[in-house]
N, C-alpha and C positions, 0 to 999 in steps of 0.2 A: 504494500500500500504506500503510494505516496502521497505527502499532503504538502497543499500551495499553503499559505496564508500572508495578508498583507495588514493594513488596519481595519481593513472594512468586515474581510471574508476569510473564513477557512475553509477551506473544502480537501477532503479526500478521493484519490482515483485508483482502481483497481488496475494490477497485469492484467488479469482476468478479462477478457474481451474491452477494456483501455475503459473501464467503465466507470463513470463520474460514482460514487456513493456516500457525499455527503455535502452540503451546501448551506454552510452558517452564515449568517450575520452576526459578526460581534457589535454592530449599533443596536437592533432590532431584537435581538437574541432568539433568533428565531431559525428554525432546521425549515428549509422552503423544500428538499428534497422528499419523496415517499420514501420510507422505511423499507422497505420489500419484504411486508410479512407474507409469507409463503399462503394463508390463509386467501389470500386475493390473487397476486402476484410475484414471484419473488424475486425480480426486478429491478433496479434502481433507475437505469438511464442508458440500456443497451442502444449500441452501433448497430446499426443492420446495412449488411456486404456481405458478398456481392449481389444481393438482391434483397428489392424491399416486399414485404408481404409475401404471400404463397404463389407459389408455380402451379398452375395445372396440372392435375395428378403428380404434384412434386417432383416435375425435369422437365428439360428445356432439350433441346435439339440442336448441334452445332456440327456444323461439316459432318454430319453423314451420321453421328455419336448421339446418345442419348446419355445425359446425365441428371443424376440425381439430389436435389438438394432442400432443405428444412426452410417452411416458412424464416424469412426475414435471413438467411445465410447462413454464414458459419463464423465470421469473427468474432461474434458476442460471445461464443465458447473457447477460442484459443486463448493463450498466455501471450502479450504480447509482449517486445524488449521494452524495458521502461529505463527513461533515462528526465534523471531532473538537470533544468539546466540553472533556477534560481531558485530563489524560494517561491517566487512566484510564475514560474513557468514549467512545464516536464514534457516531455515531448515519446509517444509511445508508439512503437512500430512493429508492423506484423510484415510479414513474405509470406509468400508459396511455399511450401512442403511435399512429401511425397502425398502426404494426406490429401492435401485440398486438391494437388493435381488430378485425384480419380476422380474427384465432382465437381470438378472448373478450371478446365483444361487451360491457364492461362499462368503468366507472370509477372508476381508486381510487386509494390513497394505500398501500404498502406498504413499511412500516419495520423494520428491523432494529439494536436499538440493543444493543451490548456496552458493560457494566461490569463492571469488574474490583473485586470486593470481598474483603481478604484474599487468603486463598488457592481463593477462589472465581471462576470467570469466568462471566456471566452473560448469557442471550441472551434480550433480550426481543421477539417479533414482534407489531404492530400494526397491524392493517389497517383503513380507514378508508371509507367509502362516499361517496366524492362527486360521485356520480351521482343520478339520478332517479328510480330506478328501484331495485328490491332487489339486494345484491350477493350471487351463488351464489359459492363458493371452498372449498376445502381447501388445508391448509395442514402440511408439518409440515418433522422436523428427519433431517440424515442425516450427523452427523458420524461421521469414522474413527478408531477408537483403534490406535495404535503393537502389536503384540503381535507379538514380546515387545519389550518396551519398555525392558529391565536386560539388559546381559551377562550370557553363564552359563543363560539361560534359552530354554524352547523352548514353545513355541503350545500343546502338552498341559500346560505347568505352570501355565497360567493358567484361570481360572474367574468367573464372572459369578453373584456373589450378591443372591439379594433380598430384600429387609425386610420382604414379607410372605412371598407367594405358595410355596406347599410344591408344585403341581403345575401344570403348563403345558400348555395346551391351543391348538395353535396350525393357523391353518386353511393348507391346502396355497394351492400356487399352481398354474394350468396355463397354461401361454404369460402368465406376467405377470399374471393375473386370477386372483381368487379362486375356488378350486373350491369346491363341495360335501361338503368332506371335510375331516375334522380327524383330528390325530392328537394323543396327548398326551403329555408326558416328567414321569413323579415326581422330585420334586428330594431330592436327599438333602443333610439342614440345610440347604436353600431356594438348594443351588449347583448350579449350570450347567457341569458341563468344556464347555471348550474344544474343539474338533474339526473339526478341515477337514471332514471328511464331514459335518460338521449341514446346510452351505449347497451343497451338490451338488446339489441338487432346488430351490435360489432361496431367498429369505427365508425367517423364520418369523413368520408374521404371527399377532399376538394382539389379543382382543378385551379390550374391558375386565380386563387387567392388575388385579390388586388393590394390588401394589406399588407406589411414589413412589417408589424410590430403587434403582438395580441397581449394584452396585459392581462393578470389576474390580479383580481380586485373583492372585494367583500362592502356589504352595505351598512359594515358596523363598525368598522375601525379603518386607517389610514394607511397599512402595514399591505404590502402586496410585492408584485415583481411585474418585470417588462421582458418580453421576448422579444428577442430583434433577430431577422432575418431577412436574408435578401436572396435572389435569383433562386428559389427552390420553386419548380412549377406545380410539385404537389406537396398538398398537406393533410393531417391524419390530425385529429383531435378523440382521443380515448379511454374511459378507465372500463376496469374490469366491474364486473356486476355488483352493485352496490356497494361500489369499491371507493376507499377514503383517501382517494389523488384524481389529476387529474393528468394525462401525458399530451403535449403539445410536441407534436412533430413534422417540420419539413422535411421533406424528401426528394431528392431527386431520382425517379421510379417509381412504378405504384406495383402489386400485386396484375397478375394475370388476368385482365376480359374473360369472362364465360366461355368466348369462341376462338380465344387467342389459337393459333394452330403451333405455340410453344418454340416455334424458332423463335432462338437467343436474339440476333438480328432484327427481327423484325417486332422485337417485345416494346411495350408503350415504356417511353421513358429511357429507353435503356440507351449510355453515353459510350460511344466508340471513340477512343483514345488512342493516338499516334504513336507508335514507339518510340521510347526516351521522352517523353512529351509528360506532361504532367498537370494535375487539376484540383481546383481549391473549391471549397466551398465553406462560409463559417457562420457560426448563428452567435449570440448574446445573450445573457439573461442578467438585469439589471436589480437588484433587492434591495429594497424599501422598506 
């Protein structure tokens, strides 16, 4: 385990699939991260790579091969090399193995580097092609927020605002894959209540979000956090069944269409990378 901390934030990150599992405010004295009671979840803030969500009949199709692999990938289970570089930065990096080569036939360099700026913590993912070939990948993020995360407060008192978006259009899911069907929720002054019942039927998966920023917020006290993101064209907002968090995830990649016919190539979402060539993506979470 390593831990960042500065004056604002401590936080702890796991080898263990490079996984965030702790998120203090020493102003606020507040844990903003889900615990990952196994009763729900057991969970903290998994990476998911090389793919996000389920595969149809779990594998994909690549030059002529059929391979096999686990909702949401396979980094969130490796040990990745962890290296700190301050007290407030550490930088953790996964490769290819003989392992992952029999279910993703590819070669890379995949980084996950936290900085803690202010009252900011900051996750930047880098993946790297150094192979010979093109790299196919998705990639994204699936941390757990605490809710409720203050005494005195209950799962209806909190809400998810956005800095743009006034109405939501998000597509079902059927067994884990995207169906054919959307539904949409109007926001009023651009907030989202809170509600166990929103994720009874699975995520809520959106396409191009217009928003960069979803805050969680409560209607009883001042104390909350900011998610900041940018260029992720999908997003997953989810907790498990009356489950006391809530996970805010961009992604680049979604889970499998109902009719996808499983070529890796021709998957929604999925980024072909040049060899030697390399690609960033990074999100924020601001505590209050």
């Amino acid at each position: 385990m390593i831990t960042l901390e500065n004056d604002y934030l401590k936080v702890s990150i796991a080898a263990k699939g490079a996984e965030l599992q702790g998120l203090y405010s020493k102003e606020t004295e507040i844990e903003y991260l889900w615990n990952a009671d196994p009763e729900y979840w057991a969970k903290y803030s998994p990476v998911l790579f090389p793919i996000v969500g389920s595969l149809k009949n779990d594998h994909f199709n690549y030059k002529g091969k059929t391979y096999n692999l686990p909702r949401h990938g396979f980094a969130r289970d490796h040990v990745f090399k962890a290296a700190q570089i301050s007290k407030t930065e550490a930088v953790f990096t996964l490769t290819q193995s003989e392992e992952t080569l029999k279910v993703y036939p590819f070669q890379f360099e995949l980084k996950l580097i936290y900085r803690l700026i202010d009252r900011k913590l900051s996750l930047t993912y880098e993946v790297i092609n150094t192979g010979k070939d093109e790299l196919l990948f998705s990639i994204g993020a699936h941390p757990a927020f605490a809710v409720p995360n203050t005494p005195n407060t209950s799962y209806e008192d909190y809400y998810l605002a956005f800095n743009t978006d006034e109405k939501l259009t998000y597509w079902k899911l059927d067994n884990g894959l995207v169906a054919n069907e959307t539904e949409s929720i109007d926001l009023n002054g651009h907030k989202l209540n809170l509600k166990h019942d929103l994720f009874y039927n699975d995520a809520l998966v959106f396409k191009m979000l217009q928003s960069s920023c979803i805050s969680l917020l409560n209607t009883k006290n001042d104390y909350g956090l900011h998610f900041h993101f940018e260029d992720f064209p999908f997003f997953g907002i989810w907790a498990a069944t009356d489950a006391p968090f809530v996970c805010l995830e961009p992604w680049c990649g979604v889970a499998d269409g109902v009719n996808h016919n499983q070529e890796l190539k021709q998957k929604e979402g999925i980024i072909s990378l040049a060899p030697n060539k390399n690609w960033e993506r990074f999100w924020e979470v601001e505590c209050f």
